[in-house]
BAVOMAR-315257 format. One record per residue (C-alpha): residue number from 1; z, y, x; residue in three letters. Coordinates in Angstrom, 3 decimals. Layout:
<drenpas>
 seq       up    north     east type
 NUM        Z        Y        X  Ala
...
</drenpas>
This chain:
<drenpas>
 seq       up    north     east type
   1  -97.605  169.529  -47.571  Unk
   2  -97.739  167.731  -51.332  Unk
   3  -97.062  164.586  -52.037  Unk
   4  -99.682  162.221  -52.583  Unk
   5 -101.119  161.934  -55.831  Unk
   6  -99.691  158.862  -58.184  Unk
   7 -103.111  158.128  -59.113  Unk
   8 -106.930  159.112  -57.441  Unk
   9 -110.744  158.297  -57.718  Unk
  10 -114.336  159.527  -57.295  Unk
  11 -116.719  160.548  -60.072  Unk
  12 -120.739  160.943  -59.222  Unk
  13 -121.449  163.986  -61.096  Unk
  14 -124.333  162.795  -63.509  Unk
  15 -127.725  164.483  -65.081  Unk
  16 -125.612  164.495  -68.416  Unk
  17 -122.922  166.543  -66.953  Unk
  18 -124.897  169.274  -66.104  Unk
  19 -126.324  172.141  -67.927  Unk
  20 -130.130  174.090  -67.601  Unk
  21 -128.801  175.687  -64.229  Unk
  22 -128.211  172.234  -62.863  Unk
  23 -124.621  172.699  -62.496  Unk
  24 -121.238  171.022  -64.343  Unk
  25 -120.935  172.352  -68.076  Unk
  26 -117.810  173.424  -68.166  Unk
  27 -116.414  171.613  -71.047  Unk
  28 -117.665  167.824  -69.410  Unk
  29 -114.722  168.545  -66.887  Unk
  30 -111.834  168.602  -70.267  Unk
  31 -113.939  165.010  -70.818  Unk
  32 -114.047  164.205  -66.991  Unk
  33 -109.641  165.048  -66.895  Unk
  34 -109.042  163.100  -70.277  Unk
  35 -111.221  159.824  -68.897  Unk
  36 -109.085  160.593  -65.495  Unk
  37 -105.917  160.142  -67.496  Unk
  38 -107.218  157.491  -69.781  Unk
  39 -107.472  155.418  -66.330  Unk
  40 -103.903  156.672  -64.934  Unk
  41 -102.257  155.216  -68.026  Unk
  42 -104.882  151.804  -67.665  Unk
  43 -104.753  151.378  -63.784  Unk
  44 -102.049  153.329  -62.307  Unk
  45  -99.156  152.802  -64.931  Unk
  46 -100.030  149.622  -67.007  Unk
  47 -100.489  150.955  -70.190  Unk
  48 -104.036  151.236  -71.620  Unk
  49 -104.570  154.089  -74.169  Unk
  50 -105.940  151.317  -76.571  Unk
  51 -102.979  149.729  -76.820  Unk
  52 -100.571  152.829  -76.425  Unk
  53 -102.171  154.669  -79.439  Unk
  54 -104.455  151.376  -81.415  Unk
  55 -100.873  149.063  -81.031  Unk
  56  -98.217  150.956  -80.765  Unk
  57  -99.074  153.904  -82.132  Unk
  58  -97.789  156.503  -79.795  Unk
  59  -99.785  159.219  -78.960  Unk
  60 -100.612  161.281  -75.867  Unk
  61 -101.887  164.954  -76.824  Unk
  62 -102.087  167.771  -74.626  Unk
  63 -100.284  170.749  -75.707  Unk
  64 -101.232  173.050  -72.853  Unk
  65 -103.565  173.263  -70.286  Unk
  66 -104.424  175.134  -67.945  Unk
  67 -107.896  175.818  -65.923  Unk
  68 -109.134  177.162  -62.760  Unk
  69 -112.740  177.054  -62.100  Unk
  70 -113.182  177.177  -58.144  Unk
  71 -116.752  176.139  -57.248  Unk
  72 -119.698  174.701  -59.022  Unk
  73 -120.412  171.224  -59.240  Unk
  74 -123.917  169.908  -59.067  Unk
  75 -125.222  166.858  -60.243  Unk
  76 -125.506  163.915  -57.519  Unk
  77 -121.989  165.238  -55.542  Unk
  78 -119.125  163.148  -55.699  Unk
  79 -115.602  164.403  -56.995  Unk
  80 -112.032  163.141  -55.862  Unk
  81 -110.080  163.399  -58.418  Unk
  82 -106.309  163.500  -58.473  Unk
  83 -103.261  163.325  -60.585  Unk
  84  -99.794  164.694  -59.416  Unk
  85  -97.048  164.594  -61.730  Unk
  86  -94.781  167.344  -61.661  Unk
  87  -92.659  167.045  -63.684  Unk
  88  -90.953  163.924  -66.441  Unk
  89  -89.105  165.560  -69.510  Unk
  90  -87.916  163.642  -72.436  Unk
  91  -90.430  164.025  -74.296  Unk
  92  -93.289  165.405  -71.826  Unk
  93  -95.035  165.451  -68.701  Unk
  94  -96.501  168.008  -66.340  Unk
  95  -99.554  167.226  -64.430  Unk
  96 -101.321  168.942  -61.923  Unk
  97 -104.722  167.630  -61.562  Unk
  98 -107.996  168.479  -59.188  Unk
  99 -110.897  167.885  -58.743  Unk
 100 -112.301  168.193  -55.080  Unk
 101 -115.986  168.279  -53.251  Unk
 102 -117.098  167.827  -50.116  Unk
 103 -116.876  171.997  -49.965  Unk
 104 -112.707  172.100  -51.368  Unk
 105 -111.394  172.166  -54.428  Unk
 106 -113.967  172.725  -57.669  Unk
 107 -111.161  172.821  -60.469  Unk
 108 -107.714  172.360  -61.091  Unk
 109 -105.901  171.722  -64.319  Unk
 110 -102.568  172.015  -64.887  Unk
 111 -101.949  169.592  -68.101  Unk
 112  -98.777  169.092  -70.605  Unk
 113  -99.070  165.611  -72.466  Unk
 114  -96.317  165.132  -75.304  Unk
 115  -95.158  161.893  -76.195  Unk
 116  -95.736  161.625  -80.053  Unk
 117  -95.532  159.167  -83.061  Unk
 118  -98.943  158.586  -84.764  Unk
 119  -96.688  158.117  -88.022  Unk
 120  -95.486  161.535  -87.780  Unk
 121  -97.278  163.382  -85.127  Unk
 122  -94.422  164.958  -83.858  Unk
 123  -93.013  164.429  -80.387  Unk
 124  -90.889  161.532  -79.417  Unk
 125  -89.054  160.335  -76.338  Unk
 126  -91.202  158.179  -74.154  Unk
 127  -90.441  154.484  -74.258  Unk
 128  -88.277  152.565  -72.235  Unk
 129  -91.599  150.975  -70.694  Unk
 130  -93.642  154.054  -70.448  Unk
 131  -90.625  156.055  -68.768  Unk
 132  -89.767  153.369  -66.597  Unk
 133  -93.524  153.249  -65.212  Unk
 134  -93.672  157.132  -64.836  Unk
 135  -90.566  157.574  -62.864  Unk
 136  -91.665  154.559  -60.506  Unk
 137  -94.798  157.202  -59.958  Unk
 138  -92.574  159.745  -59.436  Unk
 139  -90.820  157.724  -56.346  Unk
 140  -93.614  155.733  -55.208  Unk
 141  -96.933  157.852  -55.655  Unk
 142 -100.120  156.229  -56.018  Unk
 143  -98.557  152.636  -56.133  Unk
 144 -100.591  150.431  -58.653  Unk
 145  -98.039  148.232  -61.417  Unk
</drenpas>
């Protein structure tokens, strides 16, 4: 059995999601899984993208990432959607990530963010703050700050 996930919520698939066939375009779930993380880092860790990249200036690209496309999604249906982190480097993170219907799972991502300077765009180690708030996810999944 996995752990539980350090951060989930539902999405209503909407009319905008969907292309002619009535089903999920596939490239609105990469902007469903980035607005997913976007609201990890707000509500589950703390740390709001705005002020992470507008503030600080530390970035959170992905440099890999991985797809499986299960099911269709239609519009109307409602999506859990779940973030487990696998694994905390120096540097980076691993995430495994799905997104699940009423029928089972309808994708799964696995995702590498790097930790990066805006100045330079090259990776960095995360910050005290950042790092502390991941590893708390890591021993306490799905605990709000």
């Amino acid at each position: 059995m996995s752990p539980p996930p350090v951060f989930q919520r539902e999405q209503q698939v909407r009319f905008g999601h969907c292309d002619p066939a009535g089903i999920v375009f596939y490239p609105r779930y990469f902007e469903m899984l980035n607005e997913l993380v976007e609201d990890w880092f707000a509500q589950g860790l703390g740390l709001p993208f705005d002020v992470l990249i507008g503030q600080r200036r530390i970035g959170m690209p992905t440099a890999q990432l991985d797809t499986r496309f299960l099911r269709v999604s239609r519009q109307g249906d409602r999506l859990r959607q779940t973030v487990h982190l696998e694994r905390l480097g120096v540097s980076s993170m691993t995430l495994q990530v799905g997104f699940e219907g009423d029928d089972g799972p309808r994708v799964q991502f696995t995702q590498v963010l790097v930790c990066t300077s805006l100045a330079t765009h090259k990776p960095q180690a995360f910050p005290d703050d950042l790092r502390a708030a991941l590893q708390r996810a890591l021993v306490h999944p799905g605990a709000q700050p």
